[in-house]
C-alpha positions as CSV (number, residue, x, y, z in Angstrom):
1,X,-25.7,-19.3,-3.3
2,X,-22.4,-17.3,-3.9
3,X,-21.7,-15.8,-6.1
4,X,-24.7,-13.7,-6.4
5,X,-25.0,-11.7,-9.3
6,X,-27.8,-8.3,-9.9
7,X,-29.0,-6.4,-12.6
8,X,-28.0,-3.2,-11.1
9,X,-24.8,-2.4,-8.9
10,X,-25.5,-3.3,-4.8
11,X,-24.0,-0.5,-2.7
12,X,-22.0,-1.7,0.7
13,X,-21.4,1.1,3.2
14,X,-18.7,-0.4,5.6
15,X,-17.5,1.7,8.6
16,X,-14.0,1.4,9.5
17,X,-12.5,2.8,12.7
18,X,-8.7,2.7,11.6
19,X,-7.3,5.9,11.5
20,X,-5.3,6.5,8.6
21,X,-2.4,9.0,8.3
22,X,-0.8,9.8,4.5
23,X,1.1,6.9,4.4
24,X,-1.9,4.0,4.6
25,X,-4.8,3.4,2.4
26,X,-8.2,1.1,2.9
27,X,-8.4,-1.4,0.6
28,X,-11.7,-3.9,-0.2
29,X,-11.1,-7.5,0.1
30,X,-13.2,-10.3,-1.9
31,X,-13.0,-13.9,-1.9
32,X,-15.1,-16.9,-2.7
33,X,-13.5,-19.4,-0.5
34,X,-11.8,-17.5,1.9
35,X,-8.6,-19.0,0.6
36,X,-7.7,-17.0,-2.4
37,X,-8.2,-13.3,-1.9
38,X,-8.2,-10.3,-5.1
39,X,-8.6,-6.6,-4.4
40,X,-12.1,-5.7,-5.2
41,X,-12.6,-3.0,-8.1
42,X,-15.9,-1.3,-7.3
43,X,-18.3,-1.2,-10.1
44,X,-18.5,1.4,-12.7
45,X,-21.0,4.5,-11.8
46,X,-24.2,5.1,-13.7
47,X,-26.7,7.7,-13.2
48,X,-29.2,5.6,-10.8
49,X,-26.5,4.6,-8.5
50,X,-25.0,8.2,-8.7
51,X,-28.3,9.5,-7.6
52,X,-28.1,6.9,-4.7
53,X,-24.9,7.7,-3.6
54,X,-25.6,11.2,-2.8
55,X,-28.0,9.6,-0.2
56,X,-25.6,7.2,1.6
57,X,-24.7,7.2,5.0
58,X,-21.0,8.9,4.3
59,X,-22.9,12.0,2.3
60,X,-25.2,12.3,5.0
61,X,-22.3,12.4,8.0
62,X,-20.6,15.0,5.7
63,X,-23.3,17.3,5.0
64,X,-24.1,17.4,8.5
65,X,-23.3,19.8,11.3
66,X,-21.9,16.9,13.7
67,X,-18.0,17.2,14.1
68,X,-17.4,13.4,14.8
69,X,-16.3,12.1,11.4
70,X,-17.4,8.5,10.4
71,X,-14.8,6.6,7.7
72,X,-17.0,4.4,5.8
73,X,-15.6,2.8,2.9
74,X,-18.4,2.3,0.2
75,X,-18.3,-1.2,-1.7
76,X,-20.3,-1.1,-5.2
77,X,-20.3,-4.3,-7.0
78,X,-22.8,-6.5,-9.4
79,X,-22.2,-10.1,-7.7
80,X,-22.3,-10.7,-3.9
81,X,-18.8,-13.0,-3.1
82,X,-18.3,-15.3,-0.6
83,X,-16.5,-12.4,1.4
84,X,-15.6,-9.2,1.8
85,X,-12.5,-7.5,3.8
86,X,-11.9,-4.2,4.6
87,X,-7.9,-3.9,5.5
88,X,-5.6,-0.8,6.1
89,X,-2.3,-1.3,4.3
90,X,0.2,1.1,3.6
91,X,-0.1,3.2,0.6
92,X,0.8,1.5,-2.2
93,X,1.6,3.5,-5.7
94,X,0.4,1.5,-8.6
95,X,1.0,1.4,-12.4
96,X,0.0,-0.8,-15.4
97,X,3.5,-2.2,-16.8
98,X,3.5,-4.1,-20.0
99,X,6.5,-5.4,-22.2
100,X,7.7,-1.9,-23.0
101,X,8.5,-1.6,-19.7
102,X,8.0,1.8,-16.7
103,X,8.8,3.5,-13.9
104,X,6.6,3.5,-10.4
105,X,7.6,6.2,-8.3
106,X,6.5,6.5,-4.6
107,X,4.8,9.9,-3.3
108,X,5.4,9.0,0.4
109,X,9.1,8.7,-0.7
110,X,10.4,10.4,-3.5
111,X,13.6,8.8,-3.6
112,X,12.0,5.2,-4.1
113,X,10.9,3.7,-7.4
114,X,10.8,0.6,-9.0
115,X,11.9,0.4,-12.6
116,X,10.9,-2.2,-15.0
117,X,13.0,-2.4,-18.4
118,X,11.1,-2.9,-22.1
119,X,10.7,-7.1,-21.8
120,X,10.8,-7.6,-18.0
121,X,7.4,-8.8,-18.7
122,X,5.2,-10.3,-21.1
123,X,1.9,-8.7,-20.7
124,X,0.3,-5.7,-19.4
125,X,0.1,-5.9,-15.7
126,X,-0.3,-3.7,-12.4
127,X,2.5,-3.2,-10.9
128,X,3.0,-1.1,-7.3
129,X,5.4,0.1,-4.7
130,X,4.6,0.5,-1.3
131,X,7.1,2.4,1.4
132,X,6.5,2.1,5.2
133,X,8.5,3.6,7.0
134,X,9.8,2.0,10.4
135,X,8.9,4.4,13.8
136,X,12.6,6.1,15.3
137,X,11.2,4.2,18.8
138,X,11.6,0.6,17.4
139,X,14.5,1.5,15.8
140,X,16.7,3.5,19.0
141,X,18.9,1.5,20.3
142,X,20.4,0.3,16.8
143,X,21.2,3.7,15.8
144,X,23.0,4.5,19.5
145,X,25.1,1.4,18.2
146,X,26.1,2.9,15.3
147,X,23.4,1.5,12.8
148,X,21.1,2.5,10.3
149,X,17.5,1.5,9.2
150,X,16.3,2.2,6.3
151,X,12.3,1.9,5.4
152,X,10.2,-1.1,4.0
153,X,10.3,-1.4,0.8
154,X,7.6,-3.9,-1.0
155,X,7.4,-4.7,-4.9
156,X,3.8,-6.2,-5.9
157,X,2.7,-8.7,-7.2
158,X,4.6,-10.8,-4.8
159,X,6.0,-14.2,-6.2
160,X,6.1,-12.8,-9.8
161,X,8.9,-13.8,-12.3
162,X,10.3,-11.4,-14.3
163,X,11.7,-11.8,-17.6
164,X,15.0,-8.9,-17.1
165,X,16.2,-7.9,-13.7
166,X,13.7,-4.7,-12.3
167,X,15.8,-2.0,-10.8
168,X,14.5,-1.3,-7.0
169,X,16.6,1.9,-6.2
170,X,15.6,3.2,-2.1
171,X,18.4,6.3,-0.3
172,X,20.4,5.1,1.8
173,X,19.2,5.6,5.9
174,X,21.7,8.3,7.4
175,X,24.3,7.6,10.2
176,X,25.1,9.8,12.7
177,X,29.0,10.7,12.2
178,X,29.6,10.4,15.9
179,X,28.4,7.3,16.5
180,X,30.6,5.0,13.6
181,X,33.3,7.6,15.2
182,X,33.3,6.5,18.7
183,X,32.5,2.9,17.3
184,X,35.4,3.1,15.6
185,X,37.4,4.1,18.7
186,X,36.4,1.5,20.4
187,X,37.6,-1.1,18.1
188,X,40.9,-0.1,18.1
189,X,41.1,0.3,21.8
190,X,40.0,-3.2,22.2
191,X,42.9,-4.3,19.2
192,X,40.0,-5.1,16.3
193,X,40.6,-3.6,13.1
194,X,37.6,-2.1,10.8
């Protein structure tokens, strides 16, 4: 029976209760088979479903007095899929790249971007960078050694060939000055050179 396709777009109202600080996004799901997954585009507006919309559950909770807020992620679409998933990811920055080549710079992350030279690629694609930053707790005891740990950078798509090497340029995590110092130290007193 799926797909199911209508004359008019469907509205979806999904609530979500995944809190989401500046560096995650919610993004819609849809698969046929449950095997191969795409992220859904919703459909384009027109006045009847504009006029709907002002209706929905999520204008409703705003326009209210209540305080508790309700994150609802609305789904618009002209065919019904097998599946739908709602996910929280971490922000993800996204450009269309084509064979002249561009530059996708992260807003959680200034310092991160991701360029593509003229004829890394054949045809226009989207491209994106996301940046998640590992939490100082998970990361303690390397630093009090002496490391560093920098954040997570991804390139999408994943398991995409490129025609010229992409630059991926990320700053370098700090290290504290005292701790490669006594590190250091330590070596020598123990007769190991650096």
């Amino acid at each position: 029976l799926t797909p199911a396709t209508f004359l008019a777009p469907v509205l979806m109202e999904v609530p979500h209760f995944s809190p989401l600080p500046a560096n995650r996004e919610v993004v819609v799901l849809r698969s046929d088979t449950g095997k191969k997954w795409s992220v859904h585009t919703n459909s384009t507006n027109n006045n009847n479903l504009t006029t709907f919309l002002s209706t929905s559950i999520n204008n409703l909770a705003k326009n209210s007095n209540n305080n508790n807020s309700i994150n609802i992620t609305t789904i618009t679409t002209l065919q019904l899929p097998q599946y739908f998933a709602v996910v929280s990811r971490p922000r993800q920055e996204t450009i269309s790249v084509g064979p002249d080549g561009g530059v996708v710079n992260s807003q959680l992350v200034p310092q991160v971007q991701c360029l593509f030279p003229s004829r890394s690629l054949t045809k226009q694609i989207n491209v994106g960078v996301s940046v998640f930053p590992i939490n100082k707790c998970f990361t303690q005891e390397i630093i009090q050694q002496g490391g560093a740990v920098s954040s997570v950078i991804t390139v999408e798509p994943r398991r995409r060939k490129f025609h010229k090497p992409i630059t991926v340029t990320l700053p370098v995590p700090e290290m504290k000055a005292g701790n490669m110092n006594g590190r250091l130290e330590e070596n020598k007193s123990n007769g190991f050179r650096n």
